[in-house]
Each structure stands twice: as C-alpha cells, then as structure tokens.
Backbone as JSON, one array per atom type, in Angstrom:
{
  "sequence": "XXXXXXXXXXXXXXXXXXXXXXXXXXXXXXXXXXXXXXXXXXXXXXXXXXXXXXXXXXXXXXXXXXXXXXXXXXXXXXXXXXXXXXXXXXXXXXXXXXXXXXXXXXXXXXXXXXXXXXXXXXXXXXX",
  "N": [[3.87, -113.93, -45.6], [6.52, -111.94, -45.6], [10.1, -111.49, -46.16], [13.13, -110.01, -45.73], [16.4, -108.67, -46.65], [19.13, -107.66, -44.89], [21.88, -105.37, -44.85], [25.65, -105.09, -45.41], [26.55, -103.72, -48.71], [28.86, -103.81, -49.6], [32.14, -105.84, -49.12], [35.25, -105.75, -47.55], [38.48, -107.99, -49.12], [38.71, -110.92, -47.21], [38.19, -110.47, -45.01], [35.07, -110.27, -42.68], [31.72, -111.41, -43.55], [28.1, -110.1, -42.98], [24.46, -110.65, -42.86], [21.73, -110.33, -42.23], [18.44, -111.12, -41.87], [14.82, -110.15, -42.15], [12.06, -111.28, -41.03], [8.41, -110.67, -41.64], [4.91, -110.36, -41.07], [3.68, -112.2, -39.67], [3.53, -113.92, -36.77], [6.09, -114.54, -34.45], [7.71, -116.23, -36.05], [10.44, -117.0, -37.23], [9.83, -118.83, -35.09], [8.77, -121.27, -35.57], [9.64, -122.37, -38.28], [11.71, -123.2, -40.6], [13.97, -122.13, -41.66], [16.88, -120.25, -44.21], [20.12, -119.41, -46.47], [20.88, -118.76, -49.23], [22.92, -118.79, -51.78], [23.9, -117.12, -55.02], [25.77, -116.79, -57.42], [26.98, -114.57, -60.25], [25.52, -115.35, -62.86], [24.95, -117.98, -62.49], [23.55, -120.71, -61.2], [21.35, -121.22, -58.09], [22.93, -121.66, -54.89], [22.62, -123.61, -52.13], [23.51, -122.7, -48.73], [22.73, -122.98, -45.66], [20.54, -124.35, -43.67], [18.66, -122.93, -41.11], [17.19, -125.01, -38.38], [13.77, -124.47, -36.92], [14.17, -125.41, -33.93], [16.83, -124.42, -33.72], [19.12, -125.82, -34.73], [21.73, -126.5, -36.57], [22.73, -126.65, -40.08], [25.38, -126.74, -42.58], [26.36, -126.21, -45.59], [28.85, -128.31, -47.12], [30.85, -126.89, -48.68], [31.32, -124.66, -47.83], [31.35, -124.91, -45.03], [33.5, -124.31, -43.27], [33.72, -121.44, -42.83], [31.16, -120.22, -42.5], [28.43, -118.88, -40.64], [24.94, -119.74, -39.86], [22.56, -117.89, -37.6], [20.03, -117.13, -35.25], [17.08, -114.39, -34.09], [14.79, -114.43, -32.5], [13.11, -113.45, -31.38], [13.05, -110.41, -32.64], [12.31, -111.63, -34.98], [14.04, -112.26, -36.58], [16.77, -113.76, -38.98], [20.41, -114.34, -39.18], [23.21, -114.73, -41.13], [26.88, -115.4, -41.27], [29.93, -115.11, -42.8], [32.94, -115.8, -42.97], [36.09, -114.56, -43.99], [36.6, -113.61, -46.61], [36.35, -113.75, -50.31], [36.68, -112.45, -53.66], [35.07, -114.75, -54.64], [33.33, -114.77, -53.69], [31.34, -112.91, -53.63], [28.1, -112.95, -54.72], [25.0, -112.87, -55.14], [23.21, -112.59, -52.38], [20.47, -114.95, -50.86], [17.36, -114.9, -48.77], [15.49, -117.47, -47.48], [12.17, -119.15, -46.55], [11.78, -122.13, -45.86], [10.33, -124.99, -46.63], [10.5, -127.73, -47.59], [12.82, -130.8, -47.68], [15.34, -132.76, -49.11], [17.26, -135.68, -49.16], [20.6, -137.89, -48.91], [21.08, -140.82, -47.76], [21.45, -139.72, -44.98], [22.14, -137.58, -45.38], [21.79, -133.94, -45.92], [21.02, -132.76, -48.79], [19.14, -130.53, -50.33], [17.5, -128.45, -50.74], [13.23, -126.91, -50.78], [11.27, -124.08, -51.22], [9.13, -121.74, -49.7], [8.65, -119.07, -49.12], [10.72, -116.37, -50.02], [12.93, -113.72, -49.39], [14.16, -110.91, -51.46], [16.48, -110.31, -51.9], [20.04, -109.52, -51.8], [22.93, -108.12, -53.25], [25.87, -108.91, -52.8], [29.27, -107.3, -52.53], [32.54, -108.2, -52.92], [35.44, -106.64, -52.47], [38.37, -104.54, -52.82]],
  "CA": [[5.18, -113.74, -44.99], [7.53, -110.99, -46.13], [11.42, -111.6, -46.11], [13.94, -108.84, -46.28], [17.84, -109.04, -46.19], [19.87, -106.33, -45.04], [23.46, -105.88, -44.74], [26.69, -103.86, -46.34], [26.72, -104.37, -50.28], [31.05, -103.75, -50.07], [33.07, -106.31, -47.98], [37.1, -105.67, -48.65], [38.47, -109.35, -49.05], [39.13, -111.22, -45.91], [36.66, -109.79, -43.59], [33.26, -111.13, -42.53], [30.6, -111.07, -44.32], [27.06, -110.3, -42.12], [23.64, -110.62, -43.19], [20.61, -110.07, -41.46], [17.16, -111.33, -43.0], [14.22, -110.1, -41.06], [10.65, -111.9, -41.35], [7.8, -109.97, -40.82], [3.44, -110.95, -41.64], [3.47, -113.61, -39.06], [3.72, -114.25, -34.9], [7.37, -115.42, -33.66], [7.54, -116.66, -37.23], [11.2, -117.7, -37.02], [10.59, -119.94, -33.7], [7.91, -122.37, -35.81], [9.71, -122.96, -39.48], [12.94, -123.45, -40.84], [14.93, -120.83, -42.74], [17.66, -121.1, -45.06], [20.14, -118.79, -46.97], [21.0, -119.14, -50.68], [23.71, -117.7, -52.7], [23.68, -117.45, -56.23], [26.78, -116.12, -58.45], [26.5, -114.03, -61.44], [25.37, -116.35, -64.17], [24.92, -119.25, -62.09], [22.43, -121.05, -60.42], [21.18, -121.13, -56.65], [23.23, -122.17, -54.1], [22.06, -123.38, -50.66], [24.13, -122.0, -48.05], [22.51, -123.83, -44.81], [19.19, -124.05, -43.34], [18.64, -123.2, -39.48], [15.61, -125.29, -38.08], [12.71, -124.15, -35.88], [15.1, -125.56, -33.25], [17.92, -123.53, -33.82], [20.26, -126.27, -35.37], [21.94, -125.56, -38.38], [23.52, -127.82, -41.4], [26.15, -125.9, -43.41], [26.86, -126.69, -47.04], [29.98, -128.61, -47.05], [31.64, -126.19, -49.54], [31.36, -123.44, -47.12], [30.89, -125.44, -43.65], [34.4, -124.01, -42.19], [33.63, -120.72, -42.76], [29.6, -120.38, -42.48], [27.46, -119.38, -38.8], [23.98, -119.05, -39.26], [22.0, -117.93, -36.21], [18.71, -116.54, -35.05], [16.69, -114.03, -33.15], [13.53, -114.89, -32.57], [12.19, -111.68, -30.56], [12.75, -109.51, -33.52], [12.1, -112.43, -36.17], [15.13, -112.28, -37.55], [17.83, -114.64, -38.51], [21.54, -114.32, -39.83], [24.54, -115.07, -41.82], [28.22, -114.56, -41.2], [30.66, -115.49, -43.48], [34.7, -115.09, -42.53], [37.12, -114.44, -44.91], [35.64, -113.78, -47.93], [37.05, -113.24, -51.11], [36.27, -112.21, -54.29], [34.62, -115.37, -55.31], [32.02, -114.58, -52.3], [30.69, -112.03, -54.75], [27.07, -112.94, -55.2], [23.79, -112.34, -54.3], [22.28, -113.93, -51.25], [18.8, -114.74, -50.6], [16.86, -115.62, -47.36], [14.21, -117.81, -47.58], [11.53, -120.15, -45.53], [12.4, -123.83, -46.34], [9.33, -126.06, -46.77], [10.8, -129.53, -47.41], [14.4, -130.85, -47.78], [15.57, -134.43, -48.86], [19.06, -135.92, -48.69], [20.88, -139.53, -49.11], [22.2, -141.51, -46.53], [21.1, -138.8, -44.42], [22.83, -136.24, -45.72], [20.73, -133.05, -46.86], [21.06, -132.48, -50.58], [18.55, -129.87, -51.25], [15.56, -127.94, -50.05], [12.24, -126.25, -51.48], [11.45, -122.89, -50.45], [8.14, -120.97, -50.09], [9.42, -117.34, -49.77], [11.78, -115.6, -50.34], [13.32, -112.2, -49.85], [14.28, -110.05, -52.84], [18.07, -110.62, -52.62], [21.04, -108.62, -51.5], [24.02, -108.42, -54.08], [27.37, -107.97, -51.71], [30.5, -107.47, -53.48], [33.82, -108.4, -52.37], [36.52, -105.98, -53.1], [39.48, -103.94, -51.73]],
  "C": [[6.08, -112.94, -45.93], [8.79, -111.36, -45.58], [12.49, -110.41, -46.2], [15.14, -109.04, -46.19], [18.33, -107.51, -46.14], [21.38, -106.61, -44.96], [24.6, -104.92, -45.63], [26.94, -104.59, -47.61], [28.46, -104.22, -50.46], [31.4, -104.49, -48.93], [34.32, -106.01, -48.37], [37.64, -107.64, -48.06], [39.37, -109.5, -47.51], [38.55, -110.68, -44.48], [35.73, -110.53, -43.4], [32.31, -110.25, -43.16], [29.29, -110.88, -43.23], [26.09, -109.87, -42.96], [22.79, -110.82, -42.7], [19.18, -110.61, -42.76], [15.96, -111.36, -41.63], [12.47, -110.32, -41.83], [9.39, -111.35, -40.78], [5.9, -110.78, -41.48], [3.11, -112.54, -40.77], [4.59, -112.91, -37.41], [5.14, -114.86, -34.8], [7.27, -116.45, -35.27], [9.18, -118.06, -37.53], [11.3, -118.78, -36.02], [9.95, -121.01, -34.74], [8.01, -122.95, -37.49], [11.26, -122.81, -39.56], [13.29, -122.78, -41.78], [16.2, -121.0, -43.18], [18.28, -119.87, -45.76], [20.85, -119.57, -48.18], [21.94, -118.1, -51.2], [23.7, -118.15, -54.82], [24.93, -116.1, -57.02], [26.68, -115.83, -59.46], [26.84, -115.45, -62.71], [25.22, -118.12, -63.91], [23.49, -119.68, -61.72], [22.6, -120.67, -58.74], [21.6, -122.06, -56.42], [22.87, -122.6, -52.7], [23.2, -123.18, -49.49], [24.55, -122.74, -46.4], [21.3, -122.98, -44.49], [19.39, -124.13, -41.75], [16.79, -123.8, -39.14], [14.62, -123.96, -36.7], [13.09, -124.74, -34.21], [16.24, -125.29, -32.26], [19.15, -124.36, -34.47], [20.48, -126.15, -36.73], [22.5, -126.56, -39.13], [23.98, -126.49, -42.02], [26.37, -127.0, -44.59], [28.65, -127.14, -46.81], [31.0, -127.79, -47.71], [32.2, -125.07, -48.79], [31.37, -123.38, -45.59], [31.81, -124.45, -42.95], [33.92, -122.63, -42.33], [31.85, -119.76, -42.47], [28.82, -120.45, -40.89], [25.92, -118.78, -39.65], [23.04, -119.34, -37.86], [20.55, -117.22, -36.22], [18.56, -115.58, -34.12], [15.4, -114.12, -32.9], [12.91, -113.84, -31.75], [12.32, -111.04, -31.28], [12.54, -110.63, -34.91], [12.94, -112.48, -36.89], [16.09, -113.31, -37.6], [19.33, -114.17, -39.62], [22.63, -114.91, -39.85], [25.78, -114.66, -41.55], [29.14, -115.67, -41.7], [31.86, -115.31, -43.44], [35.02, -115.39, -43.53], [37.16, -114.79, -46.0], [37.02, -113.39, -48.49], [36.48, -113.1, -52.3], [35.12, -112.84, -55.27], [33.04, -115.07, -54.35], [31.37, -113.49, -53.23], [29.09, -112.02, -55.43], [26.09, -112.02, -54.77], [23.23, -113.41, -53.42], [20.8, -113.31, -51.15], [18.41, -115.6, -49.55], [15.69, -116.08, -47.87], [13.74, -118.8, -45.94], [11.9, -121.69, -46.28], [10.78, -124.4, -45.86], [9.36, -128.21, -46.8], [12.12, -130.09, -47.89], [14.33, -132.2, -48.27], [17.37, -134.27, -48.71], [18.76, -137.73, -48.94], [21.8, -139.94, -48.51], [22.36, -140.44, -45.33], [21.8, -137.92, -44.11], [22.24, -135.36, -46.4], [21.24, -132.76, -48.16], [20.45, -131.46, -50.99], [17.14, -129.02, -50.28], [15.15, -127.45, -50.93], [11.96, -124.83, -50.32], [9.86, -122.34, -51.26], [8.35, -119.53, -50.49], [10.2, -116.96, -49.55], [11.92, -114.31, -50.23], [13.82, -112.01, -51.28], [15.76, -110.11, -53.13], [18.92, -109.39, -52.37], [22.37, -108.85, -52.29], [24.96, -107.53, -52.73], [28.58, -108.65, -53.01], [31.76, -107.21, -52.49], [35.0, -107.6, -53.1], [37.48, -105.05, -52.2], [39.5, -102.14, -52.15]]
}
C-alpha cells in the first residue's frame, strides 16, 4: 500500500486548510481499513489528528475537534482533511496513514499504531 498527501504547502492565516491523501496498491482500499491523519510540529513529536473508520465515522482529537472534518472517497481511494481557521501554530507537517490498532481508557481513544504511511506534506501558515 502506497500513501500520498497532496495539497497547497501556503495557507494565509484563517483560511482552511485541505488535504487530500490518496491510497493506491490495493482494491477499494479505503472502504476495508481505517485511516488516520497525523501532524507533527517542527521539533516535536507526532500528533494524531483523527482516524476515519472503514465505516466512515470519525473521532477528532479533542485539541482540534471544533475545527477538524475528516472525510472519504472511496471510488478514487482517497480520504481528506480540512482544517478551518488556521493559524500560524497549524504550521506542521501532516501525515496520512493506515491505522492498525488503537486503544483508549474509559472508552476514549488515546492512541493508534500505524502500518503506512505517506511521506508527509509540510503546509505553512502565513500571510
């Protein structure tokens, strides 16, 4: 399974953010696993973002819930991100992956594992 993210590397602050991640080396790939995007800020660690199931329902990271859609297309294998009203702290790099296994406490997700991964799209927030 190959991953790719596309998308505009300049947002100006307060706009939406959109991100496309399109899955290719596999049949209707997005209808039968659960995908997930990840941000990660210079010098930080990985963030998880929210994972959309094989479903189509989604969990957003509480940090980012109000502002955070991801969605799917499952006829071109693709699924994406949109982020409103960014600002400069939105500044990372995101990464699409496949999600393999998640836990959580008190059944609240906490975390996933991830088989693959795209290569990562740095978007920068600026005016």
């Amino acid at each position: 399974v190959q991953l790719q993210e596309s998308g505009p590397g300049l947002v100006k602050p307060s706009q939406a953010l959109s991100l496309t991640c399109t899955a290719s080396g596999g049949s209707n790939t997005t209808t039968y696993y659960n995908w997930s995007w990840i941000r990660q800020p210079p010098g930080k660690g990985l963030g998880w973002m929210g994972p959309i199931a094989y479903s189509g329902s989604t969990y957003y990271s509480p940090a980012l819930k109000s502002r955070t859609s991801i969605s799917r297309d499952t006829s071109n294998n693709q699924f994406s991100l949109q982020l409103s009203s960014v600002t400069p702290e939105n500044t990372v790099v995101y990464y699409c992956a496949r999600v393999v296994a998640g836990w959580g406490q008190g059944g609240v997700p906490c975390g996933y594992e991830y088989d693959y991964w795209g290569q990562g799209t740095q978007v920068t927030v600026s005016s």
